[in-house]
N, C-alpha and C positions, 0 to 999 in steps of 0.2 A: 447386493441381491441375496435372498437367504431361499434356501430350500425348503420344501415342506419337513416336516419331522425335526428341523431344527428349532431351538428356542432364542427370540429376539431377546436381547439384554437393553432395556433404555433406561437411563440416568437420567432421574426426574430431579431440578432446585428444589429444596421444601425446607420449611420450618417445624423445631422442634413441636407436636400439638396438632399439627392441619393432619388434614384428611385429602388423600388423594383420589378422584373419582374416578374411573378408566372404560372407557365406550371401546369397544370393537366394531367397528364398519365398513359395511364392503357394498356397493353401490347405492342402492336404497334401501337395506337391512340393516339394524342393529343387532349381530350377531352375539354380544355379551355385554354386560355391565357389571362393576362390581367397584367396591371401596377396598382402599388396604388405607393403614395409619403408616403416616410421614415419620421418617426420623431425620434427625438434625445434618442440616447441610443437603442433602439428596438421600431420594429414594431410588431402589433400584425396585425395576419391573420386569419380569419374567412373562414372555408370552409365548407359548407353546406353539409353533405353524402348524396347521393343519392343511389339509389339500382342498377344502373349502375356502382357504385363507385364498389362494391363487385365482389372478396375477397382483391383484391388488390388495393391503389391506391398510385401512385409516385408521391410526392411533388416539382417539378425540381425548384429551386428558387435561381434570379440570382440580388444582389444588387450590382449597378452602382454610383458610385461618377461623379460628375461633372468634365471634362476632364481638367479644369483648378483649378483646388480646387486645393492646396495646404496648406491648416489652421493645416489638419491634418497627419497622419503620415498611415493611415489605407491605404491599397487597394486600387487600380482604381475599381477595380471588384471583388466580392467576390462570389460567386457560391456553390450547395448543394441541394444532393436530400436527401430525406424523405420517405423509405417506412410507407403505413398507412395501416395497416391490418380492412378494414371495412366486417363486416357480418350482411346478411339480415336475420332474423330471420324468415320469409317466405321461405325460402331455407331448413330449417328441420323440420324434422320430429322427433317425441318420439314414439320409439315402445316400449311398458310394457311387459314384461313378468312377468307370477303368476305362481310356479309352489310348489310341494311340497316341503318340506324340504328335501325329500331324496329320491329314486327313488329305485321301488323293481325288483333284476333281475328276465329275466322269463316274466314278469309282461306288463301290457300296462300303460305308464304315462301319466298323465292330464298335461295339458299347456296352459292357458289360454291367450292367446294374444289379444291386442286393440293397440288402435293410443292412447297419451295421451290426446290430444286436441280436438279428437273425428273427426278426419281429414281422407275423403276417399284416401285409399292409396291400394300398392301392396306391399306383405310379403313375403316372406320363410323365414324359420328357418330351422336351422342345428344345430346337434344335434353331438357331435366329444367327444372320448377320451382326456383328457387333457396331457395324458401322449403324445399324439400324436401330439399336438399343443406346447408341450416342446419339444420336438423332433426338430420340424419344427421352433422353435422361432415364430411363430405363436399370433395371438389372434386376439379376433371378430372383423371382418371388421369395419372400419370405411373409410365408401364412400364419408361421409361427407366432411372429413379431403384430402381427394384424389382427390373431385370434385373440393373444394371452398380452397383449399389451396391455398400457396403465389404462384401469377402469377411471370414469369420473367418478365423484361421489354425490350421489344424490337425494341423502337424507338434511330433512330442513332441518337446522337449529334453531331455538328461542331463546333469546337471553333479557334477564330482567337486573342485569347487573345494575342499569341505570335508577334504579328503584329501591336498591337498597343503601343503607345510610352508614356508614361505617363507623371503628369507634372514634377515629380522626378525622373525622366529617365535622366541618368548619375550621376547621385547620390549612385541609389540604383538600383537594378535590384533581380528579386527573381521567382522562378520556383517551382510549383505543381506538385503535384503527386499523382492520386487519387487512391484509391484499391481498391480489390474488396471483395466479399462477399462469406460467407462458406457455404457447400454442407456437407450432412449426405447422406454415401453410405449406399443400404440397406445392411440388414442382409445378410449374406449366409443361403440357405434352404438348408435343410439334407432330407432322405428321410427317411422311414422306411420300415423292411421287415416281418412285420405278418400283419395278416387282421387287419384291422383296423375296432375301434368301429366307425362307422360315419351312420348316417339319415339324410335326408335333403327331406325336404316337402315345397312344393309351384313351383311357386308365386301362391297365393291364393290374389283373390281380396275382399278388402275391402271397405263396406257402410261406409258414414259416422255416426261415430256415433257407428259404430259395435265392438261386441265383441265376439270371438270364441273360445271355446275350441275345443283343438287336442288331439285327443288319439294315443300312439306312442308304438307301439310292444318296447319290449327291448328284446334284447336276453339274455343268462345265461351270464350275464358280472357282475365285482366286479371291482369298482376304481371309479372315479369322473371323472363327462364329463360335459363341456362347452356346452349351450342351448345358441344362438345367432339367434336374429331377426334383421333381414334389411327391413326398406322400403323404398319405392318410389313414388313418383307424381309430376308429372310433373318434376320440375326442382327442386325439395325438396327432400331432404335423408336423411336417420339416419339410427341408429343401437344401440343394444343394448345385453347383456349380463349377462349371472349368472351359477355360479358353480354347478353345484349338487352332493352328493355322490351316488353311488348305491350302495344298499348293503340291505339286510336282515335278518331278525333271521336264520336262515339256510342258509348254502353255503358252495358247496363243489371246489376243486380247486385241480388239478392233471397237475402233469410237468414227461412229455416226453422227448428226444432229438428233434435235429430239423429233422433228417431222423436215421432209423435203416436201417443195411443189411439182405444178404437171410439168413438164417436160425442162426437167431445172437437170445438173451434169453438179456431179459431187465424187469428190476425192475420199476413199475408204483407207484413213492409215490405219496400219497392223504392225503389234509388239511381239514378238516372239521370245520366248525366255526362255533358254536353256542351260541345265543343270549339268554338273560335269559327270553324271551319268550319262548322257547323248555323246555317243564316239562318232554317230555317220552324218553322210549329210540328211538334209531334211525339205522336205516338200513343201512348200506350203501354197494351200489352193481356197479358191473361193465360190460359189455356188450361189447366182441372183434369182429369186423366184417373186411371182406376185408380177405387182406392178415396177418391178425393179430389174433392170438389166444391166450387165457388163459391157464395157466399152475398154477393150484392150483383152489382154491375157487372162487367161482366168486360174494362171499357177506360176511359180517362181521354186527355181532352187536354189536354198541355201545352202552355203558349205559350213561343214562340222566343225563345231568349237563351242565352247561354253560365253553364255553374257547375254544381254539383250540388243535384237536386231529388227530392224524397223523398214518391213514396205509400204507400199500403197498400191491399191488399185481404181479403178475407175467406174463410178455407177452413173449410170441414166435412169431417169423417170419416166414412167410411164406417159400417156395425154390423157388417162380417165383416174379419178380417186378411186383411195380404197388402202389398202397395205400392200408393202413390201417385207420380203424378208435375207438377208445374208447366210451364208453358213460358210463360217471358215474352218480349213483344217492344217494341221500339220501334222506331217510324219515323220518320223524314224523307226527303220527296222519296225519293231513292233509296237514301241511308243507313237500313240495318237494324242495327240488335244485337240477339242475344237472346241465353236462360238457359232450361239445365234443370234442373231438381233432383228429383233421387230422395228419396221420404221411405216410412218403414218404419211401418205400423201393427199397434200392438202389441197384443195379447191381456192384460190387467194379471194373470191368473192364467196358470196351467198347466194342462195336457192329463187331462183325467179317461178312467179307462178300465175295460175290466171282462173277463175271462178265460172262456174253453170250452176245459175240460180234459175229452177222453175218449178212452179205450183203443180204437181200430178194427180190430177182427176183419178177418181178409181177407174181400173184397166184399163186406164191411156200408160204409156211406154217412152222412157229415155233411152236414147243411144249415148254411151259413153263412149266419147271419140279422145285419141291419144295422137293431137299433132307432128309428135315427134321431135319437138323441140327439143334442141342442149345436147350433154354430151350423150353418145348412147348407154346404156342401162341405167341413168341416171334419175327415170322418172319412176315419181310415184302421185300416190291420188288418197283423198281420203272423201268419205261419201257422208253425209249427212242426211237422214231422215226427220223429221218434226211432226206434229201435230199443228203445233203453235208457230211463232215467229223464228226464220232461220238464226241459228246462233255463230254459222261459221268459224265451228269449231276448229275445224281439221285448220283453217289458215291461221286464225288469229292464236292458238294455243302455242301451235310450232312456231309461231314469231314470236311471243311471249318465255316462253319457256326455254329459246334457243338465243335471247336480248342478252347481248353481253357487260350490259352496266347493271350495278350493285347497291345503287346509296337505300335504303330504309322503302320510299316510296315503291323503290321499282322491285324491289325483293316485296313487297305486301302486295303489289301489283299483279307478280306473276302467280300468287297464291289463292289469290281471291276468286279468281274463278272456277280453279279446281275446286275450293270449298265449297262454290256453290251448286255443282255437277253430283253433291251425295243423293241418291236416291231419285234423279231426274233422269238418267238415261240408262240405256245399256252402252255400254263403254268395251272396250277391246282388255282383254286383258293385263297387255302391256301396259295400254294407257292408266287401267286401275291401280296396278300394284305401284307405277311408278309416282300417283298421284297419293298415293298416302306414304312413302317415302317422302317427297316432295314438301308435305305440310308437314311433315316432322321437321323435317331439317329447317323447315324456316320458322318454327316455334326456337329451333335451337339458335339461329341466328338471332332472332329477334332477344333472345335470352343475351346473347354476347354483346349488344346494341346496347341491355338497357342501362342509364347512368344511376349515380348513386340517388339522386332526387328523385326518381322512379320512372322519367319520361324515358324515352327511345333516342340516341343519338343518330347526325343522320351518315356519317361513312365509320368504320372497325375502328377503333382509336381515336375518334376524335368525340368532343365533350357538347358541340354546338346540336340544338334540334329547334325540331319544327313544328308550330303547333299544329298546322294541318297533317304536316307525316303521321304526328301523333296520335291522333282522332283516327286517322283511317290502319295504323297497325294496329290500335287496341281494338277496332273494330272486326278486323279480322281476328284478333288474339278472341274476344268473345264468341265468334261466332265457332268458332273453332271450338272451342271448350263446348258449347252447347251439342258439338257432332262428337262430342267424345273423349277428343285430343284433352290429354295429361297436360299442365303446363305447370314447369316448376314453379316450387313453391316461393310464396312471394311475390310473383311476377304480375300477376292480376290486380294486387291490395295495395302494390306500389305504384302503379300505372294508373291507378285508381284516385290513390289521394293526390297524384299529380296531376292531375285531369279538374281533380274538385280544385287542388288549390287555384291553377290557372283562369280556371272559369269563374272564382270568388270575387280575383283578381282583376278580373275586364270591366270597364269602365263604361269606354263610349270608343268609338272607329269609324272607319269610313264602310263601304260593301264589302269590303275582303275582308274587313275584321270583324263584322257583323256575320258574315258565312263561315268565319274560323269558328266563331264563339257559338255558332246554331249547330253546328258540326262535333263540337265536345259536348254541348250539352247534349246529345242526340247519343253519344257512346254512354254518357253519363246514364243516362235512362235504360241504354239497352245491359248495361254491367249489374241493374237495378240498386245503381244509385241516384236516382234522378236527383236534382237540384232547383226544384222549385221555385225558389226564390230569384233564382239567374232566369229561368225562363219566364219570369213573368216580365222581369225587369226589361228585357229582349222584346220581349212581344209589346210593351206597349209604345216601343220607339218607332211616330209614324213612317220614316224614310227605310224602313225597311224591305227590303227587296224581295221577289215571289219566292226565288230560289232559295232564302233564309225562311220564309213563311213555311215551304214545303216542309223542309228540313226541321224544322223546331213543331210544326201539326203533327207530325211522327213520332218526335219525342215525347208529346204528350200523351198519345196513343200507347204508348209504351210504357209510361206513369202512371196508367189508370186514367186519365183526364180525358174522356171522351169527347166532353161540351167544349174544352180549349182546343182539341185536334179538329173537329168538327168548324166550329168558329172560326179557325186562323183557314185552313183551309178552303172554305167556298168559296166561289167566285173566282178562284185563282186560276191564273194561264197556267196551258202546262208547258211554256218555253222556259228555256234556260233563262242562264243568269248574262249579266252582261260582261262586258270583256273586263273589267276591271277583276274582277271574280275570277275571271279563269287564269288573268295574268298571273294574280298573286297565287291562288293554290293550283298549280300544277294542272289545271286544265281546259276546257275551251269546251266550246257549246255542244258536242258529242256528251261528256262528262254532268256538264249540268245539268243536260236532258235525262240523262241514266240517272243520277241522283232524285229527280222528280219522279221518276218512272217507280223508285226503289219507293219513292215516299206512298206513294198510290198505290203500290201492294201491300202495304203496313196498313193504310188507310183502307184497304180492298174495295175501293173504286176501280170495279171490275171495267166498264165502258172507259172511261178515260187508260189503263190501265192494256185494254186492247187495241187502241188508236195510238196509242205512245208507242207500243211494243212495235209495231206493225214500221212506225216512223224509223226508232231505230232501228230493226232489220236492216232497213234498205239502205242508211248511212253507215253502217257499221261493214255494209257488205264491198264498200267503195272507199279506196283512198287510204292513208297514210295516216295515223293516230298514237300519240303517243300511248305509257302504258299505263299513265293514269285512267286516260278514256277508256281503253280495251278492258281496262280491271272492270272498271264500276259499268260500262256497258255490258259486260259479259255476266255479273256478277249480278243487277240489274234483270236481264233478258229471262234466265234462266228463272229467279223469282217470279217472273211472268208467267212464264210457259209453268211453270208449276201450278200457278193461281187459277190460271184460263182450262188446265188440259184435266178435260170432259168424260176420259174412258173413253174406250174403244178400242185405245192399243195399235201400236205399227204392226200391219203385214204387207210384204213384197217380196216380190222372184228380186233374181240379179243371176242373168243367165252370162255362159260363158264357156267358150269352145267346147257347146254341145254341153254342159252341164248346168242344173237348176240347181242356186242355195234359197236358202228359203230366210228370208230375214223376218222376224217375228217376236215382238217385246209388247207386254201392256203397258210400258214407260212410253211417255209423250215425245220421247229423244230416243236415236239409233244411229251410234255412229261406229264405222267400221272402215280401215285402211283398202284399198283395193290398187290391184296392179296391172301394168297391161299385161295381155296375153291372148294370144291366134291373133284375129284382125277384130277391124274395127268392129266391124257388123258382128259379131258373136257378142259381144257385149252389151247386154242390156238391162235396163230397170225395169220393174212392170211393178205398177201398183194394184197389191191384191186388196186392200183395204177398205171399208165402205164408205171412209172419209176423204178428203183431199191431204194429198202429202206435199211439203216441205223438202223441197230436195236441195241439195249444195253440194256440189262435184267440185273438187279440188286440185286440181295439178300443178306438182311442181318438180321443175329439174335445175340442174345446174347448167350455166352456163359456160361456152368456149370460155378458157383463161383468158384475159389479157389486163393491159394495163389499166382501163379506164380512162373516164372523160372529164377536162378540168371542168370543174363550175367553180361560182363565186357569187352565193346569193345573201346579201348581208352581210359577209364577212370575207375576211381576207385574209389567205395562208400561203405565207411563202417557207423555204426549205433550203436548209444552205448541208454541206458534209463540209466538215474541219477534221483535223486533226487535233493531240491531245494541244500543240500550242494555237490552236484557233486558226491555224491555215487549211485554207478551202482544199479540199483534193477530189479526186475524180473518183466516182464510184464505181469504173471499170478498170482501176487498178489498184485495187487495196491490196494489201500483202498481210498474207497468213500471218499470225499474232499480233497483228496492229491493234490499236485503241482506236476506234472513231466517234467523233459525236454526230448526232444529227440533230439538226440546231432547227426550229419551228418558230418562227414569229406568226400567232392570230391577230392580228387590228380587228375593231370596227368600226365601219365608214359612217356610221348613222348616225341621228341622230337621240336615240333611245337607249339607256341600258339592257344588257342582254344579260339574262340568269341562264345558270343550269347549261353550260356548253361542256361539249366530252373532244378532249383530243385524244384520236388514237393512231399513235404511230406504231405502226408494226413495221416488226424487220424481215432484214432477208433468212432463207431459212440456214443458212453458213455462218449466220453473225449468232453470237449470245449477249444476253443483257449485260451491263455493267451496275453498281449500286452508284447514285449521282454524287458528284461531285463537291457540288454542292446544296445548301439549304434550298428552298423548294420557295419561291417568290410571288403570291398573287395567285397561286393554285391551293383550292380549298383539299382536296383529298387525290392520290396520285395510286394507281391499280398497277401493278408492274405482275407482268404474267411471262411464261418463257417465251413467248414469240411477240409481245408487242408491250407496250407502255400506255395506260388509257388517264388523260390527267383531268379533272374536273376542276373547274372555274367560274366567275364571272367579270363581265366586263363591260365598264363606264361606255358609255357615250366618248367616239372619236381616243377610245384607249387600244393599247394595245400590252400582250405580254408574253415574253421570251419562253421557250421549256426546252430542255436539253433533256435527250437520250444516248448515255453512253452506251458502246456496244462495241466488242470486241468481236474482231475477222479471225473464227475458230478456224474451217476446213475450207481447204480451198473447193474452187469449182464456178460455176456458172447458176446464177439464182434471179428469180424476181425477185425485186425491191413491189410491193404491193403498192397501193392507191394510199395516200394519209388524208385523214377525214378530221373537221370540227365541225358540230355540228351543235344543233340549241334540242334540248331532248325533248322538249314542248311546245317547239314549235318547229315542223318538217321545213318550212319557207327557208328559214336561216342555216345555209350550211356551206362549204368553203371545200372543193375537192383539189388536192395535187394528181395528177397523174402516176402509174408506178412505172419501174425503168430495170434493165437488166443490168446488175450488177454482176460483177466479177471478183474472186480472191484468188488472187496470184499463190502458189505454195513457195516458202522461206526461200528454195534456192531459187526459182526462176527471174527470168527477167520480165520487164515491164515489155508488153505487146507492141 
């Protein structure tokens, strides 16, 4: 590494007569050129740094023999670059940190910060868990390294070496080959999921010359954390760093689950750590708030000595969700520690709910009645106003959005109707802001999906995809780009030429491969690459089905081809496809229908287009669907209501214990959360409007805990508990640190294969997961989350297949073991329920009950 102001010395080979040519370059500039004459054996080159030269400078250096020299046997021309790594010592900065040996929790820390050189600059410092920066492969920035690092070089060369004839030419002839230079990918970042310890203060400006100290709260934390200073001025940086531990004569430290359920009994042990500065005894007490209560004592003394000592005390769960929280303390004399922990109580089912759909005349009035159903405070309602067809927002969004499986489909699923809601309604705030987070993060997913061949894999790691998944993410990935959304670069051009290759590729199929192949070609068109020659070859195959007709007359529409969209389209029904169709891509005659629906507003066959719309309303407002139909019906409907909605704008009251809001949007859509409050009767709608509204009232609450009811439709779920050597044991006597498995066999008794099944075993809320034991058998992609194990599969005709969930007995106490569900994600009929059952963990010393 040379400094600026110094001078490089390079030893160039050369022959007595050549001429040496010498380039200076530094990114995409030739900063100098210049000749010197060679002397025999080497030449020496003198190159002055300057502060321009920095960080990078290329030595390009090309020696020439005389074009008739033959004495020797070397080169006509020889050639060679030289990266020189120069750094200006004016370009950093030293920031110091002073801080103590070790950091008290609880407490406020000194930290004394300067420039070393006494240089005015700008600072922050941050202040991080290290466990958190191991976590993340992490450590304290250096901007330095980031600013003034090796430049590429980006000046082209020409070389017409090959062109010229030397004086040994026919003799001898000989060819170069230069290479290139190696690349460090970064790290992969992990994330992590508890609060994290982090402080960060600044920029604070700095005199020159100055020196500050920071006083820094610390919270009740124990471990060592990274203190890191960066500064800056002008075109100068640095950073700097040091470890510290926190910890003090006293500290107390209590471990929870990561959530308990309703009325579940849990064992709170506590470490206490005392330093041989503690002479007395010491208090230690605990404090339940929330939905969480003590059950026993709520303090204990211990007596004085140094080491660590270890109680427990006893919590209870509340019978309604929501949070609990602990506060433990110890004392002595005037040494305190304490601890707080947040803990989550969970609901073991989901939100039951029930729908009021009716047309309101202008100034005719709804009563919005609140049965009272489920646990108390538990309900709430969300209201729907329309011009057009009801969209059943409030139900079908919160199921969509709160669907806890992941593969490709169902992640573009729950996207696609938020994309299609920009500029169709008035929306709640929350629901806005959370909606364009939402479609970010699933461009980002879809970004970590895609394979190297360009298409979308369909679970995180795995290489296998789908051509319908595929059609319908790029189709969101388009429509998405067209509302705005940035999509890395690449992602569009390589989904693209993977889309053309697929579709070059298709041949001939049955109706599911005829709707796969009218379904890319249909993205293909809307990306504006249409593929003419696949769509004609499509269209003139007579057994082709309406629902591929619909689908490929859109794409033409979409190509400029009006006479072919027009053409394939007349006379067609607007029913769906037949069940072949919806078996193979993921959906069933809700979907087909929305798909037609979608094509008819491309086509803006406004009458068919308000008959269809009207149809799915009323199917969409009933019954159980998966999330391919809820995407493309929602996705669908709103296209509609946008095509149909005439002006005129929502207005309506919505009165309520004696007060009038005034709901009022020129958007065709108005939806807004609502909750009870006074009595029934004070609650009402009134439509101020001059048109008829669209109303959809929503409520939903949760229901009493309990175990659940077996069912068995299509399939078959039995559940054994072993231990680690496969012996069965009883799930109300597990003992604290035990290993348990819980062993799931699914059959199926049918006589048809079944795709797309999800097993979800979740546990109890005292157990933790374990990583399996073994390799993974006949299960295509397996979701392991802290409270349960979700495995996805398929399964033959009259097969069946084992899946083990290890899981280890953390803290004792009293728990629900939940309901274990398989279930077929596309078709509701198919599914297999266990009952759930109370389990028990004994703690290490006790005896069995």
């Amino acid at each position: 590494v040379y400094q600026t102001g110094q001078t490089a010395i390079i030893q160039v080979p050369t022959a007595r007569g050549a001429q040496v040519l010498v380039s200076l370059e530094k990114g995409g500039r030739v900063l100098r050129r210049y000749r010197q004459a060679a002397g025999a054996g080497s030449t020496r080159l003198e190159i002055p740094l300057l502060p321009e030269h920095s960080p990078s400078l290329y030595l390009h250096v090309t020696v020439l023999q005389p074009w008739r020299n033959s004495s020797n046997d070397l080169p006509l021309r020889l050639t060679g670059m030289l990266p020189l790594t120069v750094e200006n010592p004016d370009t950093r900065l030293h920031p110091v940190l002073k801080t103590p040996a070790e950091f008290l929790p609880g407490q406020e820390a000194r930290i004394t910060l300067s420039e070393r050189d006494g240089l005015a600059c700008d600072m922050t410092l941050a202040i991080v868990d290290e466990g958190l920066l191991d976590l993340t492969n992490s450590d304290t920035p250096d901007p330095w390294s980031h600013f003034y690092g090796k430049e590429a070089l980006a000046v082209v060369h020409y070389d017409n070496y090959s062109r010229v004839s030397g004086a040994l030419a026919g003799r001898m002839e000989s060819v170069l080959a230069l290479g290139g230079d190696g690349w460090e990918a970064p790290p992969e970042t992990r994330v992590n999921r508890f609060p994290p310890m982090v402080r960060f203060i600044g920029p604070i400006r700095f005199k020159a010359g100055e020196t500050r100290q920071l006083q820094v709260p610390f919270p009740e934390y124990m471990g060592s954390v990274k203190v890191m200073a960066v500064a800056k001025a002008g075109d100068a940086c640095g950073s700097s760093g040091v470890a510290v531990p926190v910890r003090g004569p006293l500290m107390v430290l209590g471990a929870l689950p990561r959530v308990i359920g309703l009325k579940e009994e849990c064992s709170l042990p506590v470490s206490v750590f005392v330093g041989d500065e503690v002479t007395g005894p010491i208090t230690l007490s605990v404090r339940a708030e929330g939905g969480l209560q003590l059950d026993g004592p709520a303090s204990k003394q211990l007596a004085a000595g140094s080491g660590e000592r270890r109680e427990s005390f006893q919590l209870k769960s509340a019978a309604l969700p929501g949070s609990g929280r602990v506060i433990l303390e110890a004392r002595s004399g005037d040494l305190v520690a304490s601890q707080r922990i947040e803990l989550a109580l969970r609901h073991p089912g989901g939100r039951e709910r029930d729908t009021v759909e009716k047309l309101l005349e202008p100034g005719e009035e709804l009563q919005l009645d609140w049965p009272g159903n489920g646990l108390p405070g538990t309900s709430r309602g969300r209201l729907e106003l329309s011009l057009g067809p009801p969209l059943h927002l409030g139900e079908r969004l919160e199921g969509l959005l709160g669907y806890p499986h992941g593969c490709l489909e169902q992640i573009v699923s729950q996207a696609m109707p938020l994309l299609a809601l920009e500029g169709l309604g008035q929306l709640p705030d929350s629901l806005q802001e959370r909606r364009g987070l939402w479609l970010r993060a699933t461009i980002e997913r879809l970004q970590r999906l895609q394979q190297p061949e360009g298409g979308f894999g369909m679970w995180p790691g795995r290489s296998r995809m789908d051509d319908w998944a595929n059609s319908w993410a790029g189709h969101f990935m388009l429509l998405a780009e067209k509302q705005g959304y940035a999509l890395p670069a690449g992602m569009k051009a390589n989904w693209v030429l993977w889309q053309s290759r697929r579709a070059t590729a298709w041949t001939t199929g049955d109706a599911a491969s005829q709707m796969t192949q009218a379904y890319r070609l249909y993205t293909l068109a809307l990306a504006g690459s249409a593929d003419l020659g696949a769509m004609n070859r499509l269209r003139e195959r007579q057994d082709l089905p309406a629902a591929c007709r619909w689908r490929l007359a859109a794409a033409y529409r979409l190509a400029g081809h009006e006479d072919g969209a027009q053409a394939l389209s007349q006379g067609l029904p607007l029913a769906g496809s037949d069940a072949s169709i919806a078996d193979v891509a993921y959906g069933a005659s809700l979907r087909d229908r929305a798909m037609v629906l979608d094509a008819c507003v491309i086509l803006e066959r406004r009458e068919d287009v308000n008959r269809l719309s009207r149809e799915l309303a009323g199917e969409l407002g009933t019954g159980q669907h998966s999330t391919q139909s809820l995407g493309w019906a929602l996705h669908s409907l709103a296209e509609a209501t946008r095509l149909l909605a005439e002006g005129g704008g929502i207005r309506a009251e919505l009165g309520q214990s004696g007060r009038i809001r005034k709901l009022e949007t020129a958007r065709p859509l108005l939806e807004l959360p609502v909750t009870p409050g006074g009595t029934n009767a004070d609650q009402v709608l009134r439509n101020t409007s001059s048109t008829p509204l669209h109303v959809v009232f929503t409520r939903s609450w949760l229901p009493e805990p309990g175990t659940g009811t077996a069912l068995s439709h299509g399939l078959n779920l039995t559940l054994e508990l072993v231990d680690d050597q496969g012996q069965s044991i009883l799930a109300d006597g597990v003992r604290q640190g035990t290993d348990v498995v819980l062993r799931a066999t699914v059959s199926n008794p049918g006589n048809r294969p079944l795709k797309d099944l999800a097993l979800t075993l979740s546990l109890p809320s005292g157990w933790e997961p374990r990583d399996p034991a073994r390799e993974l058998i006949g299960v295509e992609y397996q979701d392991r989350r802290d409270d349960r194990v979700i495995s996805y599969f398929n399964l033959a005709a009259h097969a069946r297949v084992g899946i083990e969930v290890r899981a280890h007995a953390a803290f004792p106490g009293r728990y629900l073991m939940p309901a274990q569900r398989v279930e077929a994600l596309y078709d509701s009929d198919v599914q297999a329920v266990v009952p759930g059952d109370w389990v028990r963990v004994l703690s290490s010393g006790s005896a069995r009950p």
